[in-house]
NUVEXDREN-927560 format. One line per 10 residues: number of its first residue (from 1); their letters; for each residue x negated, y negated, z of C-alpha. Coordinates in Angstrom, 3 decimals. Layout:
<recs>
NUM	A	X Y Z | ... $
</recs>
This chain:
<recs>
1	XXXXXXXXXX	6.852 21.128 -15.484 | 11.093 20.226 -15.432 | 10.802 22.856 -12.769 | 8.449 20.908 -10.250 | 10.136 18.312 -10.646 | 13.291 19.715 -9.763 | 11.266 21.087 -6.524 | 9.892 17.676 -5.816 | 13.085 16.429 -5.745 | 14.687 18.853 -3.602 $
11	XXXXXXXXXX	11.778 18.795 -1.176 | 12.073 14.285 -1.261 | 15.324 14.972 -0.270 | 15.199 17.396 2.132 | 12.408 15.329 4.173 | 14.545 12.426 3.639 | 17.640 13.515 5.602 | 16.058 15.938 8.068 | 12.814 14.457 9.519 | 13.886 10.572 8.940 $
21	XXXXXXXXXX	17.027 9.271 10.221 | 19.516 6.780 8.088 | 18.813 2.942 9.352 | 15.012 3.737 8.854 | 13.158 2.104 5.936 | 11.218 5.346 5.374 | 14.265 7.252 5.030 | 15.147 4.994 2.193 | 12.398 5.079 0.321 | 12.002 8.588 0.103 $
31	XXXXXXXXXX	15.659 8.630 -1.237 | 14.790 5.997 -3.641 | 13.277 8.114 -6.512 | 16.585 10.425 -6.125 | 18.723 6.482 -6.836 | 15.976 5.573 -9.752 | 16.426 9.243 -11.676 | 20.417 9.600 -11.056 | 20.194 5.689 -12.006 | 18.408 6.557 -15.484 $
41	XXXXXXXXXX	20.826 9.370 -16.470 | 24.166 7.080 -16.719 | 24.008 6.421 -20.767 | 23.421 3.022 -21.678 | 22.302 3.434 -24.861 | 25.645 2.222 -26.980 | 25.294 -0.869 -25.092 | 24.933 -3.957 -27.462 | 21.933 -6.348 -26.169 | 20.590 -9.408 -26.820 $
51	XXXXXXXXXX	17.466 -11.082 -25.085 | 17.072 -15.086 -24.369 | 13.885 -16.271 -23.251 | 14.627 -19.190 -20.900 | 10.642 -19.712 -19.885 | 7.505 -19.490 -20.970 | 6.847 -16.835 -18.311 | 7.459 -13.185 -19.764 | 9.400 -12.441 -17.072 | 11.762 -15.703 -17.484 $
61	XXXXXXXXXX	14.306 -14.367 -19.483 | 18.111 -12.864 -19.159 | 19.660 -9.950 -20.888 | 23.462 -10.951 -22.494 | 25.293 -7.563 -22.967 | 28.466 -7.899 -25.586 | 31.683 -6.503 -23.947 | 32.912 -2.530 -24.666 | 34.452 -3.607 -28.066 | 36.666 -0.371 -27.413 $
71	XXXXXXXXXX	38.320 -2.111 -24.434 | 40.380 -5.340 -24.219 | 38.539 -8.272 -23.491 | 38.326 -9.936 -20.163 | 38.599 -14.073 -19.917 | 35.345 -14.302 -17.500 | 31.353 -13.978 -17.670 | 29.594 -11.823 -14.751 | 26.241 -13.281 -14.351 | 24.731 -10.156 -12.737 $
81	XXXXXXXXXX	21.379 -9.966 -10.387 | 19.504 -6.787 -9.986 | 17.720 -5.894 -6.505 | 14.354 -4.694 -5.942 | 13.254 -6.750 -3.155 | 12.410 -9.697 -5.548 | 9.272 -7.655 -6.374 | 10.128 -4.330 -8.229 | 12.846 -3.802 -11.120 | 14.170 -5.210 -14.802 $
91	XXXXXXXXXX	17.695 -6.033 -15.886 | 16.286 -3.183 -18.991 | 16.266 -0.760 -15.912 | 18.980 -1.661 -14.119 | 21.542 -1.699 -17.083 | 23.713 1.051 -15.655 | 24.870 -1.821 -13.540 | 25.627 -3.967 -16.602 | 27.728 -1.111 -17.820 | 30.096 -0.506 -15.164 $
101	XXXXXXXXXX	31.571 -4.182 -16.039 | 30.888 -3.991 -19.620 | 33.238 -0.510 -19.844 | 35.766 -2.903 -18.164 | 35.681 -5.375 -20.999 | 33.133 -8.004 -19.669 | 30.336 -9.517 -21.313 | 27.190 -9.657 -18.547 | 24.492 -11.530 -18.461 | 21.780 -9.895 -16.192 $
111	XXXXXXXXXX	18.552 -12.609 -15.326 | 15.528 -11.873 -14.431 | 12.888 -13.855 -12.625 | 9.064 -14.531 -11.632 | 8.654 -11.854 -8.932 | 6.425 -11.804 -6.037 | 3.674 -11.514 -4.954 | 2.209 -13.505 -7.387 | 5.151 -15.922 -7.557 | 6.991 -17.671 -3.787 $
121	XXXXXXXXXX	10.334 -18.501 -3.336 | 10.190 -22.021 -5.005 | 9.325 -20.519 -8.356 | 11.835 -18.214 -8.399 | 14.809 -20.904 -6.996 | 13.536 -22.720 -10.096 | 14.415 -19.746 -11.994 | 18.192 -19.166 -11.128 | 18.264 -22.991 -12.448 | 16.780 -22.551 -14.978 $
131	XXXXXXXXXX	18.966 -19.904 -16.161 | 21.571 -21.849 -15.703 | 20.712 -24.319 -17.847 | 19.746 -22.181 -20.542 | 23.139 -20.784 -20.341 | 25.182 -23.606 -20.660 | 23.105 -24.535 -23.559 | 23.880 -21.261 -25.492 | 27.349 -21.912 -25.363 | 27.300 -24.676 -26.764 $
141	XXXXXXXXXX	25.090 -23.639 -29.454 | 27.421 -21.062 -30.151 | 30.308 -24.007 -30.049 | 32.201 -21.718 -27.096 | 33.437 -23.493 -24.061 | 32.021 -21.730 -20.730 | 34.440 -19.495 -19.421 | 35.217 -18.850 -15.528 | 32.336 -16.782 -14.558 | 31.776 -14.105 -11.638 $
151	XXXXXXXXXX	28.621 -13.838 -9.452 | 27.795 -10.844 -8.360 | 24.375 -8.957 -6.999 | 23.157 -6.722 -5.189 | 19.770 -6.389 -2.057 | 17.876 -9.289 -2.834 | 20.177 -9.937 -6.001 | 22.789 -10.345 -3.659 | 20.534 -13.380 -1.976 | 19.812 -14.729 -5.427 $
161	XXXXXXXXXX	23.545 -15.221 -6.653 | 24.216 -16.679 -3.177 | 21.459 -19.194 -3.356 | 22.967 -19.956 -6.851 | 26.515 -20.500 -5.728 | 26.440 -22.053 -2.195 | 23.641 -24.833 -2.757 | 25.638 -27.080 -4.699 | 23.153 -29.902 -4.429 | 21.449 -27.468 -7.117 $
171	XXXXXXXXXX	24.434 -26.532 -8.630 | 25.360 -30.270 -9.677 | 21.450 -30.839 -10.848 | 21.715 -28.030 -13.061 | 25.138 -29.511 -14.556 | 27.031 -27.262 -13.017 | 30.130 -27.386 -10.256 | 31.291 -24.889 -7.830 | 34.530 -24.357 -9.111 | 32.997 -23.023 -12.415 $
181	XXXXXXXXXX	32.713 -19.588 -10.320 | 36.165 -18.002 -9.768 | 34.463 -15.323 -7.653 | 30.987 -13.789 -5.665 | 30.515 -10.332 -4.795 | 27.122 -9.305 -3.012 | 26.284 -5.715 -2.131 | 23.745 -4.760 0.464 | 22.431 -8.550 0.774 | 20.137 -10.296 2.560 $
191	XXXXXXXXXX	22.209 -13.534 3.219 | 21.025 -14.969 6.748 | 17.317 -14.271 6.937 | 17.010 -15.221 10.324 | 18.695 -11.838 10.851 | 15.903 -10.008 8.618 | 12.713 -8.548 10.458 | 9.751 -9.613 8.445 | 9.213 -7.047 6.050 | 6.203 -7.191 3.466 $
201	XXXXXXXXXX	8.964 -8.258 0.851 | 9.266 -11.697 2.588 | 6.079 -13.188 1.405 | 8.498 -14.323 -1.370 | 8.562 -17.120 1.197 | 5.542 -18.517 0.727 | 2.231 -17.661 2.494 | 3.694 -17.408 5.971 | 7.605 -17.553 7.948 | 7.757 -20.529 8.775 $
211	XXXXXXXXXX	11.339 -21.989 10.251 | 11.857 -24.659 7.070 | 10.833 -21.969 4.365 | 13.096 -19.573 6.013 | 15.878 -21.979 5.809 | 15.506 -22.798 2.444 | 15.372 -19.280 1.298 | 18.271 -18.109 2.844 | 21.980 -18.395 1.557 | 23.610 -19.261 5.440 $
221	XXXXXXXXXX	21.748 -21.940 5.391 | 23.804 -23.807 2.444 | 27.212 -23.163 4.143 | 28.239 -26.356 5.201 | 31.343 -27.978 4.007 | 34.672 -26.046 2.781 | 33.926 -23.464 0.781 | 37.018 -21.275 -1.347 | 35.099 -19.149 -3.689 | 37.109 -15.362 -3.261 $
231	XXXXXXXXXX	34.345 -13.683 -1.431 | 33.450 -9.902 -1.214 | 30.660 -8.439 0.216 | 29.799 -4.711 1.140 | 26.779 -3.254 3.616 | 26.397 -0.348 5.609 | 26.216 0.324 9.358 | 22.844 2.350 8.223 | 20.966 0.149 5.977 | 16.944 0.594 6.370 $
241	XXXXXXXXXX	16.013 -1.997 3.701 | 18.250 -5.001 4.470 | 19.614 -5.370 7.855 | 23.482 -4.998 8.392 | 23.740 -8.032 10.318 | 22.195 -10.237 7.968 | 25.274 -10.164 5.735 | 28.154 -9.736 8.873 | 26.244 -13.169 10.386 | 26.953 -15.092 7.060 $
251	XXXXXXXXXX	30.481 -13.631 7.145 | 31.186 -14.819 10.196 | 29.779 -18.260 9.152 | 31.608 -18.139 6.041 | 34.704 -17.721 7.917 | 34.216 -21.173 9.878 | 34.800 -23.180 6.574 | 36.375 -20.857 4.850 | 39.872 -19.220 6.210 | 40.976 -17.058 3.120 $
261	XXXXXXXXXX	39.589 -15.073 0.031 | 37.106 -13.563 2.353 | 36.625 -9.631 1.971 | 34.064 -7.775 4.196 | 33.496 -4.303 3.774 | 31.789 -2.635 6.051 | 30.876 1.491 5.566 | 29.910 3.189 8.104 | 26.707 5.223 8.293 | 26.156 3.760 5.095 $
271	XXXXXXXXXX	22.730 3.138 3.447 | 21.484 0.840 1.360 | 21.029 3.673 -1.357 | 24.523 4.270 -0.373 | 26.085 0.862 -1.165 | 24.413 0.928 -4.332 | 25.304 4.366 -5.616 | 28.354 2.672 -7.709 | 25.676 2.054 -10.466 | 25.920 5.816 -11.291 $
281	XXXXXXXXXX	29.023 7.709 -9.103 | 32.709 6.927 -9.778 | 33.218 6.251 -6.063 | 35.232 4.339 -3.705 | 32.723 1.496 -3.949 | 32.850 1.634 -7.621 | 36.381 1.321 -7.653 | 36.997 -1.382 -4.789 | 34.279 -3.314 -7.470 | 36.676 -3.111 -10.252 $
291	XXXXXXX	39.671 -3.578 -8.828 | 38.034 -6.647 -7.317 | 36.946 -8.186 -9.955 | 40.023 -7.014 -12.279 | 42.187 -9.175 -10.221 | 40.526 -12.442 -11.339 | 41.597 -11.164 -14.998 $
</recs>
């Protein structure tokens, strides 16, 4: 059986990067299964857990992981948003990601949220504050003053945390202010959705594209006065999920209010696969991540 698997594999692969090319959405998801299984090897099993419900909604609920107690301990939060086109995908699956910050001495809390198709972009913006609030109130449960934090996601994560940091309208509902976040990194993101074509995985939406819901649901759309939140934000030249110019358009309207703490990394011939591949490779990407967010430390 471990045999045809292997086979399967090896055959995904090979059909992958012979008969599709990279910037092709097929190409990606035949490589995908490759990303899940390399993905569910990294050990995360030492990793201490805990599980707040923030909704009645079984899928309304955020995963808080404890920082590597071997490791000294950092001064900031990561608050931590998974991808999977807001459809696919739990922070349980995805803590390899968790890990790579935890190892560095962070605690992480990874949300998840109401996914579509059965739930539109308005239930899951009420989500991200909803989380918020729920966070604020554990601290002070637990009598501990909220420390900086750092955003970070990645694919439609990535559009998540933005929508989370840049509407500050929201932000100052919630109880929260801007200046909380001492940093936002967003891999592979879908930031200006005017930039997207309309792929299946935008009936998050609503029911169909029009202009206003488009606005609302994308993170460009909130950048209107100063901003000075340190900035990163990676995407390949050969992404065939989320467009490349959908983050390098927000960059360049980032860049209109905001003149410094801006990092755009662009690789080239890179996929989306590619850009996430830190989860479970010591690569470059992996380590421009952690020396990134090291620095805030």
């Amino acid at each position: 059986m471990i045999f045809w698997i292997i086979v399967l594999l090896i055959t995904v692969y090979v059909l992958a990067y012979f008969f599709f090319p990279k910037g092709n959405f097929i190409q990606e998801g035949l490589t995908l299964p490759i990303y899940l299984w390399k993905t569910k090897k990294v050990n995360t099993q030492y990793l201490k857990v805990q599980k707040y419900q923030f909704g009645s909604h079984r899928q309304q609920y955020y995963l808080w992981f404890a920082s590597n107690p071997s490791v000294p301990r950092r001064n900031h939060l990561i608050i931590y948003y998974h991808g999977g086109g807001w459809q696919f995908g739990s922070p349980e699956q995805f803590a390899a990601n968790a890990k790579v910050f935890v190892d560095l001495g962070y605690e992480v809390i990874m949300p998840a949220h109401r996914k579509i198709p059965f739930y539109s972009y308005t239930s899951i913006r009420e989500d991200l504050s909803l989380t918020l609030k729920h966070i604020k109130s554990q601290f002070e449960e637990q009598n501990r003053p909220i420390p900086s934090i750092v955003l970070g996601g990645m694919s439609s994560g990535a559009n998540l945390v933005a929508l989370m940091h840049y509407d500050q309208k929201n932000l100052q509902e919630v109880g929260w202010q801007q200046n909380q976040f001492k940093g936002i990194f967003l891999c592979g993101g879908p930031l200006d959705l005017s930039k997207m074509w309309q792929s299946p995985s935008l009936c998050f939406l609503g029911r169909s594209f029009r202009k206003n819901a488009l606005l609302k649901a994308s993170p460009s759309h909130y950048i209107a006065t100063k901003e000075s939140t340190p900035f990163l934000c990676i995407h390949g030249t050969k992404d065939g999920f989320v467009e490349y110019k959908a983050s390098a358009a927000f960059v360049e309207q980032l860049k209109k209010v905001q003149h410094e703490n801006i990092s755009f990394h662009t690789i080239e011939g890179g996929t989306h696969l590619d850009i996430g591949s830190w989860v479970h490779t010591n690569n470059e990407i992996r380590k421009l991540l952690k020396e990134w967010v090291l620095k805030f430390d």
